[in-house]
C-alpha atoms as an extended CHARMM CRD file, in Angstrom:
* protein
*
       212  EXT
         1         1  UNK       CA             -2.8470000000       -5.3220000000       -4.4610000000  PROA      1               0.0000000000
         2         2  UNK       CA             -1.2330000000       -4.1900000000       -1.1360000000  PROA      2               0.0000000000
         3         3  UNK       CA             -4.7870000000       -4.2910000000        0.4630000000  PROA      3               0.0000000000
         4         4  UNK       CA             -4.8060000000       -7.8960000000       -0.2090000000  PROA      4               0.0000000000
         5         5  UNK       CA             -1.3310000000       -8.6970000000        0.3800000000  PROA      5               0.0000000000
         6         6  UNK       CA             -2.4140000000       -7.0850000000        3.9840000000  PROA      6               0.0000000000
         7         7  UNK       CA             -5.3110000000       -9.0400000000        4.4120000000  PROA      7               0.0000000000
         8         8  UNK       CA             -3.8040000000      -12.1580000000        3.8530000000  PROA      8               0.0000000000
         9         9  UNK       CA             -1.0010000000      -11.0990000000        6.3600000000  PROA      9               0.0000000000
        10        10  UNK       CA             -3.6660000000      -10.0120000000        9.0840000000  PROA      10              0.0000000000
        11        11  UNK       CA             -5.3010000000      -13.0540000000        8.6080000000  PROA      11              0.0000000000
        12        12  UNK       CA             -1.9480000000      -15.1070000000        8.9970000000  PROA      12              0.0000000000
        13        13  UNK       CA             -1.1580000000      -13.2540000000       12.2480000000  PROA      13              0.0000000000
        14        14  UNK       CA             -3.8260000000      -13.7410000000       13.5310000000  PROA      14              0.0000000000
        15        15  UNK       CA             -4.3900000000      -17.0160000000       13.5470000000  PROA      15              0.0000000000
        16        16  UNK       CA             -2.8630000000      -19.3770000000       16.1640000000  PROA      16              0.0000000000
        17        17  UNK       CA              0.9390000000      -19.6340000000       14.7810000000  PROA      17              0.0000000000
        18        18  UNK       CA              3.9150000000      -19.7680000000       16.6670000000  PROA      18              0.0000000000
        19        19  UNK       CA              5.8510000000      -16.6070000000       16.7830000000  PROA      19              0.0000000000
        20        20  UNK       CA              2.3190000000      -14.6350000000       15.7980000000  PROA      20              0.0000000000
        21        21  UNK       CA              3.9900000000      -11.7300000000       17.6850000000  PROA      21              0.0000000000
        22        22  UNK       CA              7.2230000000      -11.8660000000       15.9470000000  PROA      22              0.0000000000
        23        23  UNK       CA              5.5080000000      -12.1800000000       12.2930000000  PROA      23              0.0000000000
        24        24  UNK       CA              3.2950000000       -8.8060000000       13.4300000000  PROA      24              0.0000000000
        25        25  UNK       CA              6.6820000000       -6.8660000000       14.6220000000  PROA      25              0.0000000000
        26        26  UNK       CA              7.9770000000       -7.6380000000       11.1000000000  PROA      26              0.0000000000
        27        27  UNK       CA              5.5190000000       -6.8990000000        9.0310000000  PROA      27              0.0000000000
        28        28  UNK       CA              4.6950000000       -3.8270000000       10.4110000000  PROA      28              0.0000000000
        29        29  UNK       CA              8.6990000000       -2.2330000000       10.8670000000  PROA      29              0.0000000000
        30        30  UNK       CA              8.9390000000       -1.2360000000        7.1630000000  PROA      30              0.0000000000
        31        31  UNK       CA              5.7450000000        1.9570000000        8.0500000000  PROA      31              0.0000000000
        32        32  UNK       CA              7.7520000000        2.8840000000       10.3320000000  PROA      32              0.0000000000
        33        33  UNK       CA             11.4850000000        3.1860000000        8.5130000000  PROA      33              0.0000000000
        34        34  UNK       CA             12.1790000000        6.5130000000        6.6630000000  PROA      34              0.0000000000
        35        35  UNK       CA             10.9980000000        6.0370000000        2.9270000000  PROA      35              0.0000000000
        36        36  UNK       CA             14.0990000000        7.7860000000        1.9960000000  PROA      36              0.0000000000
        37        37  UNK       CA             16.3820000000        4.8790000000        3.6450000000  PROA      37              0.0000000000
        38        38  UNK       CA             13.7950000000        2.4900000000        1.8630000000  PROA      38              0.0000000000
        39        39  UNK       CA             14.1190000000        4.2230000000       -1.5540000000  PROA      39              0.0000000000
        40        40  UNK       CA             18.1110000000        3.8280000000       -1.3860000000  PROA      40              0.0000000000
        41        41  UNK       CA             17.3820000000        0.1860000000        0.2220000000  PROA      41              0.0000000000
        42        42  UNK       CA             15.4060000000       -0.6050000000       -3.1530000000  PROA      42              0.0000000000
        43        43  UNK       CA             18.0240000000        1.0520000000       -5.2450000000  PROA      43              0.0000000000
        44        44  UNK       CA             20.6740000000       -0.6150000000       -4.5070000000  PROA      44              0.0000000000
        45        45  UNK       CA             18.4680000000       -4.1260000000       -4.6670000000  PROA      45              0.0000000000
        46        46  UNK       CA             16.9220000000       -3.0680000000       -8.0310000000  PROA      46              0.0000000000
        47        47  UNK       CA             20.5950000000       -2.3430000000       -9.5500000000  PROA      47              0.0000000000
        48        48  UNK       CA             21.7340000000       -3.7610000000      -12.5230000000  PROA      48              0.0000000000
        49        49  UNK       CA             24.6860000000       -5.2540000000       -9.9290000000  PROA      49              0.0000000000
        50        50  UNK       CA             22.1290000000       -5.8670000000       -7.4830000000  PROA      50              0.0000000000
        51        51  UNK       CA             20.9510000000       -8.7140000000       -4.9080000000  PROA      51              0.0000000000
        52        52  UNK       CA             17.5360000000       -8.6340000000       -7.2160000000  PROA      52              0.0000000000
        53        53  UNK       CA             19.7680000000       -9.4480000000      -10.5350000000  PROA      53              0.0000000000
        54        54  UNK       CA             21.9250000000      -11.7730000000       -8.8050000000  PROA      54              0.0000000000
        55        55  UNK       CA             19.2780000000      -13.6260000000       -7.6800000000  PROA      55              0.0000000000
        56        56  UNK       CA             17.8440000000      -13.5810000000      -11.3570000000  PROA      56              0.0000000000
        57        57  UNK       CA             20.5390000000      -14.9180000000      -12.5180000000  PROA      57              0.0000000000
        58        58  UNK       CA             20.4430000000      -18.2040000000      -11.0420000000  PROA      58              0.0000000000
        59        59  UNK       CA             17.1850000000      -18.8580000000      -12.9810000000  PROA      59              0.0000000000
        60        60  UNK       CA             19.6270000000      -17.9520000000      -16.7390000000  PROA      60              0.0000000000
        61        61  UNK       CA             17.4140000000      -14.4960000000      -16.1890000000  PROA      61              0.0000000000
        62        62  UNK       CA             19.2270000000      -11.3170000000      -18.0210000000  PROA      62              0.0000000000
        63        63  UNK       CA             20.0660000000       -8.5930000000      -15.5090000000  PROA      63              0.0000000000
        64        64  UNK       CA             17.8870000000       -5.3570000000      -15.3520000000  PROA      64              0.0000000000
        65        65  UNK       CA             18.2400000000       -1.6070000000      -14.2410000000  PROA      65              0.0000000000
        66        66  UNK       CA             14.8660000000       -1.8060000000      -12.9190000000  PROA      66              0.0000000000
        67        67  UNK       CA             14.6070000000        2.2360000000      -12.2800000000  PROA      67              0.0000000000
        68        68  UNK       CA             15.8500000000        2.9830000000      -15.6650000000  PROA      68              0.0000000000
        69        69  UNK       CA             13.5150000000        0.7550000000      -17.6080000000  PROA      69              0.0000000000
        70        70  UNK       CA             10.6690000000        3.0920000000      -18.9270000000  PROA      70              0.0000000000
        71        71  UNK       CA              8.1590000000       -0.5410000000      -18.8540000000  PROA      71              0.0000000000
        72        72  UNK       CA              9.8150000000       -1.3990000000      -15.5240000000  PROA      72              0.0000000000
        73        73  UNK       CA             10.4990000000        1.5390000000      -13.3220000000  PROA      73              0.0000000000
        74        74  UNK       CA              6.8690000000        2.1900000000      -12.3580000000  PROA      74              0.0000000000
        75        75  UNK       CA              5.8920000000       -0.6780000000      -11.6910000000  PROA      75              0.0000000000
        76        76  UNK       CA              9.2240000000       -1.4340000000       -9.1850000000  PROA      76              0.0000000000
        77        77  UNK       CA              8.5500000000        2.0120000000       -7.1370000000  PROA      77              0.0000000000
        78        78  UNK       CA              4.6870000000       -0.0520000000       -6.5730000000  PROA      78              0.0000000000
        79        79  UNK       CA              6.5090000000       -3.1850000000       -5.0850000000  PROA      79              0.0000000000
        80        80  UNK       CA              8.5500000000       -0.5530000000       -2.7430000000  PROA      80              0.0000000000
        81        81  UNK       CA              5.5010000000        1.3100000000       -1.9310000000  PROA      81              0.0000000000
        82        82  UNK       CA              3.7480000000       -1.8310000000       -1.0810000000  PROA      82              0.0000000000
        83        83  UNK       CA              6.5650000000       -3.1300000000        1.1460000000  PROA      83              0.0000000000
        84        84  UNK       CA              7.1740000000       -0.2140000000        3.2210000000  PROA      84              0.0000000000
        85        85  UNK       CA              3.0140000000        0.5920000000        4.1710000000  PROA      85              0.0000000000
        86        86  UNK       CA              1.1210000000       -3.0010000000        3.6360000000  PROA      86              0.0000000000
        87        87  UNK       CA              2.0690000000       -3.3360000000        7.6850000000  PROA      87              0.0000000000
        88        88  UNK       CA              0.1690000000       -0.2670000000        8.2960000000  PROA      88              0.0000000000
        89        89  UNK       CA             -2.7390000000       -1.5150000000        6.5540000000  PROA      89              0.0000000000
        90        90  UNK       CA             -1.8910000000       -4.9910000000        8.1320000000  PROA      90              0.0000000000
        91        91  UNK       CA             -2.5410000000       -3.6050000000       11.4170000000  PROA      91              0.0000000000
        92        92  UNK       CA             -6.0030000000       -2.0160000000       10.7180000000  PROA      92              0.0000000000
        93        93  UNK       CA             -7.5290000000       -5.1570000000        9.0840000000  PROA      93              0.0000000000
        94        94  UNK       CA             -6.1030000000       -7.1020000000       12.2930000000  PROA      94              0.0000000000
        95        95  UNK       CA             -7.8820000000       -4.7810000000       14.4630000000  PROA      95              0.0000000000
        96        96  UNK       CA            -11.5080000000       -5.4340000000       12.6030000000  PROA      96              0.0000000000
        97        97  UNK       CA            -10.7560000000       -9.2380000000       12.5200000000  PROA      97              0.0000000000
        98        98  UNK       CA            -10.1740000000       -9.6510000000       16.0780000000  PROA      98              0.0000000000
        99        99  UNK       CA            -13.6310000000       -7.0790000000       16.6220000000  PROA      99              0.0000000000
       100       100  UNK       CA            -15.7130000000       -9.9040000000       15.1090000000  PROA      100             0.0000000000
       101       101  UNK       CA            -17.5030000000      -11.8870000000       17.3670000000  PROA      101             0.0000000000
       102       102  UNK       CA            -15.4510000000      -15.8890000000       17.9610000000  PROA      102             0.0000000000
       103       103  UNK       CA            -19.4710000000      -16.7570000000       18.3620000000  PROA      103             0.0000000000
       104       104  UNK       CA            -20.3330000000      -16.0540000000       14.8680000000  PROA      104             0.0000000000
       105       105  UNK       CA            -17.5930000000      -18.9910000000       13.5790000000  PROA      105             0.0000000000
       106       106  UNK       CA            -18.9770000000      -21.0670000000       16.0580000000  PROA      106             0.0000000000
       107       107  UNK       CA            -22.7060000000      -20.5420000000       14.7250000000  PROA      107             0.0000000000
       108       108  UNK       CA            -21.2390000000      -21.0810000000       11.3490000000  PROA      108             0.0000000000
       109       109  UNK       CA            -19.1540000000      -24.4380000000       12.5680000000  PROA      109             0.0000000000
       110       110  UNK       CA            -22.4030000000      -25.9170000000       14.3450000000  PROA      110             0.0000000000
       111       111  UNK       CA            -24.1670000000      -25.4680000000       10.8930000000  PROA      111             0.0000000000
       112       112  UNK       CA            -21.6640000000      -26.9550000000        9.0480000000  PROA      112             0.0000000000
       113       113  UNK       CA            -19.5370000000      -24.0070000000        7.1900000000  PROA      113             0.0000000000
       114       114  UNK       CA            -15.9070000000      -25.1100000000        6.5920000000  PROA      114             0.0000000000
       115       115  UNK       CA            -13.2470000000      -22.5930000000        7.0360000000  PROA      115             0.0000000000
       116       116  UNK       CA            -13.2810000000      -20.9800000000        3.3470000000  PROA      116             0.0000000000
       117       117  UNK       CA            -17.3220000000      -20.4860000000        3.9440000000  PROA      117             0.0000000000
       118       118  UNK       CA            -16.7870000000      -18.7980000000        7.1430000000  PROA      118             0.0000000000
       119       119  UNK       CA            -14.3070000000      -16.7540000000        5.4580000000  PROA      119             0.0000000000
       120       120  UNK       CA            -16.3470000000      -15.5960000000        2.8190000000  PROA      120             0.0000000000
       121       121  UNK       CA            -19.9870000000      -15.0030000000        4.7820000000  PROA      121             0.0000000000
       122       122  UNK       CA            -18.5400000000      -13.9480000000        8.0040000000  PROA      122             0.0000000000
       123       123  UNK       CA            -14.9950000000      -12.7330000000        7.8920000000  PROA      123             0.0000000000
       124       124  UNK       CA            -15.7790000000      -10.8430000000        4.5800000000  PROA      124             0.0000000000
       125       125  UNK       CA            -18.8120000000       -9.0120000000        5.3190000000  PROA      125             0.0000000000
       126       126  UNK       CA            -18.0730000000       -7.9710000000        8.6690000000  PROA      126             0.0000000000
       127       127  UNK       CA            -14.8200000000       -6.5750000000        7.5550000000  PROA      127             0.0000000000
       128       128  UNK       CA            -16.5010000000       -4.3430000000        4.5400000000  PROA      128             0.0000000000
       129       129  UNK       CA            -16.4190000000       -1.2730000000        6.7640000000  PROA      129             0.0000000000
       130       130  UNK       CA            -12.6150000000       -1.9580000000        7.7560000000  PROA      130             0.0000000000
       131       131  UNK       CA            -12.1410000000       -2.4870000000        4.0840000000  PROA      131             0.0000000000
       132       132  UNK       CA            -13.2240000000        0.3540000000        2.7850000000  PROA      132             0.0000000000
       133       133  UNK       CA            -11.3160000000        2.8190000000        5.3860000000  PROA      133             0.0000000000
       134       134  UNK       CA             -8.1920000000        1.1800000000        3.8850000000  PROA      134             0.0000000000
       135       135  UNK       CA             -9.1020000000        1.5830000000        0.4160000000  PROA      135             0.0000000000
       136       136  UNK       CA             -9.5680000000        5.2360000000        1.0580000000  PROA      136             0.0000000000
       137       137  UNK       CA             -6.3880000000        6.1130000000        3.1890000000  PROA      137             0.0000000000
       138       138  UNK       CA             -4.5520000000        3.8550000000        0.0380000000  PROA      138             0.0000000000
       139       139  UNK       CA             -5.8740000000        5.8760000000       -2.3430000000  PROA      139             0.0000000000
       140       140  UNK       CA             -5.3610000000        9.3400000000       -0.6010000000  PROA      140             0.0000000000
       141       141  UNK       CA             -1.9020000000        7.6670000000        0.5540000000  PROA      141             0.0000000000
       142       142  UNK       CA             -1.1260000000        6.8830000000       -3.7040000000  PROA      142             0.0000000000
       143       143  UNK       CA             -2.0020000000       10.5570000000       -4.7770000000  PROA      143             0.0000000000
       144       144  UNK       CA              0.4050000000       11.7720000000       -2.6680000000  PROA      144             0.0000000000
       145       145  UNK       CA              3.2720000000        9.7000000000       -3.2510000000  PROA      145             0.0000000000
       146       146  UNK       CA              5.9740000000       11.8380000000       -3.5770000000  PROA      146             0.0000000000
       147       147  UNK       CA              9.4480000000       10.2380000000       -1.5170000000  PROA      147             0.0000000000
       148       148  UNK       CA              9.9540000000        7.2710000000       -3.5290000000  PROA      148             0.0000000000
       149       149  UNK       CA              9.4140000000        9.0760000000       -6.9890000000  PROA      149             0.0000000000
       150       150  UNK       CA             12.0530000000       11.8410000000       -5.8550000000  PROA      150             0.0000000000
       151       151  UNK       CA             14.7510000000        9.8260000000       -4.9410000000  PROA      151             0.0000000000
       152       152  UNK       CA             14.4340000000        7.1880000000       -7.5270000000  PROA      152             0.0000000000
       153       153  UNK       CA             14.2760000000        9.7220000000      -10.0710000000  PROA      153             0.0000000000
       154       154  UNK       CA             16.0100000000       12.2110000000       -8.7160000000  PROA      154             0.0000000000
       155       155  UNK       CA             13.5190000000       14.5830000000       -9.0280000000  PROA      155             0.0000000000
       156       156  UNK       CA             12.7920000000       14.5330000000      -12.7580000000  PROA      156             0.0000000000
       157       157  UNK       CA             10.1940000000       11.8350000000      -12.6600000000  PROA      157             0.0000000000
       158       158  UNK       CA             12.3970000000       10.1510000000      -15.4410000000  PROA      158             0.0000000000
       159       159  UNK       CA             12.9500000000        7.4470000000      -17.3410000000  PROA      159             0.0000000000
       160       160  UNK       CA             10.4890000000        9.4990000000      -19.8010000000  PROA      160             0.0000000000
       161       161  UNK       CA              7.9610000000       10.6340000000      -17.0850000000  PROA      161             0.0000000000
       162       162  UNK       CA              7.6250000000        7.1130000000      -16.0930000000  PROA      162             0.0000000000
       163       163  UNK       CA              7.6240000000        7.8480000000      -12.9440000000  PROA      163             0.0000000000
       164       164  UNK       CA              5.9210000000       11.0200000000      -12.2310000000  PROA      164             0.0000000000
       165       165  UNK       CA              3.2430000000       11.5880000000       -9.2140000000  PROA      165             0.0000000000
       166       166  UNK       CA              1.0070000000       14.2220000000       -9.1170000000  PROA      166             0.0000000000
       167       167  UNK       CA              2.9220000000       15.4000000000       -5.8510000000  PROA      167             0.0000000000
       168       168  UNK       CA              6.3750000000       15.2090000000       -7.7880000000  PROA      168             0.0000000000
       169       169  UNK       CA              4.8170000000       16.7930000000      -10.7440000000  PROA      169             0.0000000000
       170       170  UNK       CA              3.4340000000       20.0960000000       -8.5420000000  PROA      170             0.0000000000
       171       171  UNK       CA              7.1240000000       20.1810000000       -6.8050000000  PROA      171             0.0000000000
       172       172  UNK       CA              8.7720000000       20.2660000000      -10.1490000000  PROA      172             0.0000000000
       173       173  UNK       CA              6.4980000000       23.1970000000      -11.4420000000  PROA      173             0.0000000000
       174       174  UNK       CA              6.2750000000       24.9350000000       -8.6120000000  PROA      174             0.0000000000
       175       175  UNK       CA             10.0780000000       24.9760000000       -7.2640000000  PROA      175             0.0000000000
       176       176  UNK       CA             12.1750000000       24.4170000000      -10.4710000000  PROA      176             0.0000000000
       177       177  UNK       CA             10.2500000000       25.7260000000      -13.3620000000  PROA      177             0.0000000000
       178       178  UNK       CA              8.7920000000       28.8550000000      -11.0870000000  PROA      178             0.0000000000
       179       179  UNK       CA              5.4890000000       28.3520000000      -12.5000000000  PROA      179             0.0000000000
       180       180  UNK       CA              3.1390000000       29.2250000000       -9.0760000000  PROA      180             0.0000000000
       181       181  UNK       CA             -0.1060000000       29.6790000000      -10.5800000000  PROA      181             0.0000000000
       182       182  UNK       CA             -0.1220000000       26.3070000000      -12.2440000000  PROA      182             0.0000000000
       183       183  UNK       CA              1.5040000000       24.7510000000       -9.6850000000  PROA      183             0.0000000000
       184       184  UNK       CA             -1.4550000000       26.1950000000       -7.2940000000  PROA      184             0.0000000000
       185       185  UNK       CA             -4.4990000000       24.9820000000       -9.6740000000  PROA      185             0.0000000000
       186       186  UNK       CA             -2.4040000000       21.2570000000       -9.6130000000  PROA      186             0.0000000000
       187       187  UNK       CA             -2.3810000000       21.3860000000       -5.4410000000  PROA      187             0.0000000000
       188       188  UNK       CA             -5.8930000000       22.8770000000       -5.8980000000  PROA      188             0.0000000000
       189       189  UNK       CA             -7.6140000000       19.8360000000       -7.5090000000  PROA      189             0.0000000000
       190       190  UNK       CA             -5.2150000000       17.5630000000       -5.2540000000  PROA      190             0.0000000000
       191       191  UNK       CA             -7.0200000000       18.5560000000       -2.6810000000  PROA      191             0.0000000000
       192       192  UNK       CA            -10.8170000000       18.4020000000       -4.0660000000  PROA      192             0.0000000000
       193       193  UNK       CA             -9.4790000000       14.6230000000       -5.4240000000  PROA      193             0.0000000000
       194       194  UNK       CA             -8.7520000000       14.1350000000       -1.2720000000  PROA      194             0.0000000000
       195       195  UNK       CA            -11.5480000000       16.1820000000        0.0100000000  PROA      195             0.0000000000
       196       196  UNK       CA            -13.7000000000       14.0800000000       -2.0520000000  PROA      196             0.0000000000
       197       197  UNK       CA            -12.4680000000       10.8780000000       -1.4510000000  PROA      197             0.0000000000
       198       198  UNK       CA            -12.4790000000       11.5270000000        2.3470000000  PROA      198             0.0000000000
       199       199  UNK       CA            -16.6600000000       12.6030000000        2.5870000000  PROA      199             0.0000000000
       200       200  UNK       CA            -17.2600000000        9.7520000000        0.2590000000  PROA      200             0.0000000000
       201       201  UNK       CA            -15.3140000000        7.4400000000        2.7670000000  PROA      201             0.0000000000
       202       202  UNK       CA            -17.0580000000        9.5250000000        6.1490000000  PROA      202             0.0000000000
       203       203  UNK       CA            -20.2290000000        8.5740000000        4.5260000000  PROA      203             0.0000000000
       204       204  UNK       CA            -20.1160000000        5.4280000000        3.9670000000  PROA      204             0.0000000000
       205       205  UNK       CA            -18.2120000000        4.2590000000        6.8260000000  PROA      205             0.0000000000
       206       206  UNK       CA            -21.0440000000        6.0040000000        9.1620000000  PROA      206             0.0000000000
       207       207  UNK       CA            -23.5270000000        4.5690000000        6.9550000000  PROA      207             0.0000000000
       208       208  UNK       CA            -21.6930000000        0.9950000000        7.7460000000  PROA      208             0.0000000000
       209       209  UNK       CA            -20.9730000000        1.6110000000       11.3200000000  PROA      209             0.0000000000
       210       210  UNK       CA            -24.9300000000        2.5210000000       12.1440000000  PROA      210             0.0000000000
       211       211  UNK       CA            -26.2030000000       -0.6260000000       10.0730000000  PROA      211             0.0000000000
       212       212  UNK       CA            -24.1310000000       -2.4570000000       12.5050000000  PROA      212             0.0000000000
């Protein structure tokens, strides 16, 4: 989801809007804020008191304690984590769009492509090796959540586990329960998971970038 959500911004940016420059600053200042301040940002929005409830209520919506909701809490730390680092991903698919040739939508123009077919054979394609770097930093970036979770949860993972990262889950077994060994063989496979991902993505990528 937040890949999209970035593409769709990098392509919005970089397009010829007013205030482009603006639009990029803003996107791109919640990477760089603390996700500590962000996690007690979100709390106090996701509240049952909060702006998110108050704004729910205007619609006859019943308020929520988003955090403490086992169906809800996961699923509210994803919209934080997508706020605070689609601008970093933003950013990279920005960079590949504006490394495509302006000569290849011309070509396309001349033979008749409107702009949804020049997205989709030229944008697209070119933008599969771009793609796919993001897709691997996300997923490296999602197995080690571990900020968000804490502070949310305050360290237990609760409500019910609900919230629970593999990164929150070694802290807790390691640190509080005093189990070493297991939490060793849990930062063990987090890093073959990692290791993994990140030949599979060196690969590839070279694989893409010598095609090209």
């Amino acid at each position: 989801m937040q890949l999209v959500i970035a593409l769709i911004l990098a392509l919005i940016v970089d397009s010829d809007i007013k205030g482009k420059t603006f639009f990029r600053v803003a996107y791109y200042i919640p990477t760089v804020t603390s996700t500590v301040a962000v996690s007690v940002m979100f709390m106090f929005i996701f509240k049952t008191d909060g702006l998110l409830n108050k704004f729910l209520k205007i619609f006859g919506i019943p308020p929520y304690n988003w955090f403490s909701d086992v169906r809800l809490a996961l699923p509210s730390i994803m919209g934080m984590a997508i706020w605070s680092s689609v601008g970093l991903y933003m950013i990279i698919f920005l960079a590949g769009l504006q490394d495509i040739p302006h000569s290849l939508y011309e070509a396309a123009w001349i033979d008749g492509a409107n702009k949804w077919q020049q997205f989709w054979y030229v944008t697209l394609p070119l933008l599969r090796p771009t793609f796919f770097f993001n897709l691997v930093v996300s997923l490296i970036g999602t197995f080690q959540v571990f900020d968000q979770a804490y502070v949310v949860s305050g360290g237990n993972g609760g409500p019910l586990n609900a919230t629970m990262t593999v990164v929150l889950y070694l802290y807790r077994t390691g640190f509080r329960d005093f189990k070493m060994g297991y939490a060793c063989a849990i930062a063990f496979i987090l890093f073959a998971i990692i290791f993994v991902l990140t030949l599979l993505q060196k690969k590839l990528f070279g694989e893409e970038t010598q095609y090209q």
